[in-house]
N, C-alpha and C positions, 0 to 999 in steps of 0.2 A: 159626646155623651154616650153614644154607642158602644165605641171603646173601652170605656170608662164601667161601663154595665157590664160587658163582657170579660173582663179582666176581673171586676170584683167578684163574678159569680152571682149575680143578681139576674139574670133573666131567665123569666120564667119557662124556662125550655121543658120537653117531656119528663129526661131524666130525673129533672130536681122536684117536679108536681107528682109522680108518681112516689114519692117518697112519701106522699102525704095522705093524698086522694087514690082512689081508685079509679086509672083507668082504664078505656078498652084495647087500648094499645100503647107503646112509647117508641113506634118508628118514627123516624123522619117524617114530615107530611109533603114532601118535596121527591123524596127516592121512594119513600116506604120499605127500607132494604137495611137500614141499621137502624140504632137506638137516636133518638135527637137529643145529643146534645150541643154546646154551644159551639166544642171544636169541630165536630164532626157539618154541622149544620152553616157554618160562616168556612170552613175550610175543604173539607172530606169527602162533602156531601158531590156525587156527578154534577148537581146544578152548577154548586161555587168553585170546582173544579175546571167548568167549560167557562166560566166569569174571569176565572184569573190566567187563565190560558190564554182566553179571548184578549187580554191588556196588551200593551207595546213591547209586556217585559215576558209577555209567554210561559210564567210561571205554573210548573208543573207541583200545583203543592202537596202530593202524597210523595215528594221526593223527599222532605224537607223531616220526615223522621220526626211531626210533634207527638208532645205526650201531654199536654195540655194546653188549657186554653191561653195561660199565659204562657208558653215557649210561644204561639202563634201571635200574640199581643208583641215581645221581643222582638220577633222578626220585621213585625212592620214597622217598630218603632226603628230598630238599628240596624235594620241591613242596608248595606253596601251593596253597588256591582261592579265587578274588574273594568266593565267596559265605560262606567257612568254613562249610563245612557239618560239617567237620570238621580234628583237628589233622594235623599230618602222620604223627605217630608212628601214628595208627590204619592210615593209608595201607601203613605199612613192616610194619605187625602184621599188616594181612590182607596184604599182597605175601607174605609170607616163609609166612603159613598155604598161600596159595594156590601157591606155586613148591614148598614141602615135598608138598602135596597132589596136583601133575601129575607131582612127579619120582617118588613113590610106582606111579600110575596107570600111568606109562610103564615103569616097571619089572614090572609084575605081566603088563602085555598083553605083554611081549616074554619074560619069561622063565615064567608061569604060565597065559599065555595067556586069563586071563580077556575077557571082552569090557567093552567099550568104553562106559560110560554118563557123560554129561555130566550127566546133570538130576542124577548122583546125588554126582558130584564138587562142583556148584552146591551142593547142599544141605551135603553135609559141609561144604566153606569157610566157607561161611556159619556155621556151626552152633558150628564150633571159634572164628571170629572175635568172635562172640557171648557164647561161654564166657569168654576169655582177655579179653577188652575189661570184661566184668562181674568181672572175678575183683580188678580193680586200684581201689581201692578210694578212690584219691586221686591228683590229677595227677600229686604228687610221686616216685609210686610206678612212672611210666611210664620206660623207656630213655630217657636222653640221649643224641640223635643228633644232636646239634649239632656234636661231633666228624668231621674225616676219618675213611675207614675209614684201617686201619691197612694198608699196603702188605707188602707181601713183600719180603721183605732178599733178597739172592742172597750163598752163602757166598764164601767169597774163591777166588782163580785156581787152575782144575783141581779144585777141590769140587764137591761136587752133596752138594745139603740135601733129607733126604726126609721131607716133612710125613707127622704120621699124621692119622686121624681116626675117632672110632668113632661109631656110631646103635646106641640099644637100640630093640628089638622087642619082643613079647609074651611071643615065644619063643626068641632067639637076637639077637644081634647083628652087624653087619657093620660089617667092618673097613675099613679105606684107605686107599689109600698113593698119594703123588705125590711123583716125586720128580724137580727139576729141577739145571741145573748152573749154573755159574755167567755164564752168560752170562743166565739166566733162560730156557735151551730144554728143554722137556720132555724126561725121559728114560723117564719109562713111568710108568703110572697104573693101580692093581689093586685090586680088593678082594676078600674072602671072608668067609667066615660064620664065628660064634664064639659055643661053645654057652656063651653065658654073657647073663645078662639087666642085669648091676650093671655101671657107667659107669667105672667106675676100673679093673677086670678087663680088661675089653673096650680101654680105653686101653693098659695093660700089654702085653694080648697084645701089639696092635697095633705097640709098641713093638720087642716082643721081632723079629717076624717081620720089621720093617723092619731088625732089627741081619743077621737070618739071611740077606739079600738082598744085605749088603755084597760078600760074597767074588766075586759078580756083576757088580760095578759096577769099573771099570778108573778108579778116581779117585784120588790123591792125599789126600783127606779126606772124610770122608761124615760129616754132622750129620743126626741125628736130631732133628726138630722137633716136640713135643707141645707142644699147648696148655692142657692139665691140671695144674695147679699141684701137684697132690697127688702127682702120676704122678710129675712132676720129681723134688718132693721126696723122693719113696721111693725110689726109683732110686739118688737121691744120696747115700741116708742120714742125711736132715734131719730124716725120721718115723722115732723109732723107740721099738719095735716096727714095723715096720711092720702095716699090716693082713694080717688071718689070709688073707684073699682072696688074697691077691696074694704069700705070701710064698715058696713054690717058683716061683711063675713068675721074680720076682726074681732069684732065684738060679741058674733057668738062662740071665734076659737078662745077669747080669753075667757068666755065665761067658764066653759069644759076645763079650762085650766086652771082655773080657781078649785072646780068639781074635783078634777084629779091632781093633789096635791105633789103623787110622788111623779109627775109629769115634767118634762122644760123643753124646750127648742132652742136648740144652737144650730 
């Protein structure tokens, strides 16, 4: 999912909030020495620089000449090495450990202020790359990324589509929302916390608050975009009973739905 946010241009890095809001700064919150954004912060940055050097393949990434965040997406999905020391899916597995691992990092130092340790960020990556690499038991059982990633549609003329997305935590989960128009120009990008730990709830919320956000948006038609097959289908009434979790929330996303007629969820 991480990948997937960072390829589309969806996370809320400084560069894309400072478009919006005013803020005190748009450095790195990891160097403080350039602007943050996604290539520079998951690639550029000295921290993700001493991350990818530190791996088995000693990857020096200010060699590699990106110009965006997806050339950097490209490379972990397709690169090759002359010596295969390894296949490329392990490449995409520690990428995605190691880009979930600094976006973590850079969230804690700006908003819980903890400080700043690389040796300790090195060892976790490591450690989970190790786990999930041991966990797969047989080639057959690895991601095929042999596929394009899959592109973002833009809704039709005078729409704006607002993707949701959720992440659980130990103790709460956060939400998130982006939503652009159809031109494919950003219209605002948010998230917040949701005292819930289970994957489908947290999706629902997510839902529900992007229906409440309509009456906001001056468009012609607003699609609501989950990637939860389950989410869909309850919503739709294709699960039923639905699940016991989610089934007041349901009822007050459909009532907003009835409220905002030019609203839908796919």
């Amino acid at each position: 999912m991480m990948i997937w946010r960072i390829a589309a241009g969806c996370l809320p890095t400084k560069d894309k909030l400072s478009r919006f809001v005013d803020a005190a700064d748009a450095y790195c919150p990891l160097c403080k020495m350039e602007t943050e954004t996604s290539l520079h912060l998951f690639a550029l940055c000295p921290v993700a620089k001493a991350v990818w050097f530190s791996s088995k393949w000693g990857l020096r990434m200010d060699s590699f000449g990106f110009s965006s965040e997806v050339d950097f997406i490209h490379f972990l999905c397709s690169s090759t090495f002359p010596n295969q020391l390894c296949q490329k899916d392990e490449l995409l597995l520690f990428g995605a450990i190691l880009c979930d691992g600094i976006w973590k990092l850079r969230n804690q130092v700006i908003f819980e202020d903890l400080p700043l340790s690389c040796d300790d960020l090195i060892a976790r990556v490591e450690k989970l790359f190790m786990e999930f690499k041991n966990s797969r038991l047989t080639a057959s059982d690895f991601v095929n990324i042999s596929h394009p990633l899959q592109s973002w549609a833009p809704p039709r003329c005078l729409s704006v589509k607002i993707n949701v997305d959720a992440t659980i935590g130990p103790f709460h989960s956060s939400l998130a929302l982006v939503a652009r128009d159809w031109r494919g120009d950003l219209v605002f990008a948010c998230s917040q916390k949701a005292k819930t730990t289970f994957p489908l709830q947290a999706e629902v919320e997510a839902v529900r608050w992007a229906i409440s956000l309509v009456a906001k948006l001056e468009a012609d038609n607003v699609i609501i975009e989950t990637d939860s097959k389950i989410c869909h289908d309850a919503i739709h009434e294709l699960i039923l009973p639905p699940p016991w979790r989610i089934a007041s929330i349901l009822v007050d996303l459909k009532s907003l739905l009835v409220s905002y007629s030019n609203a839908s969820v796919v």
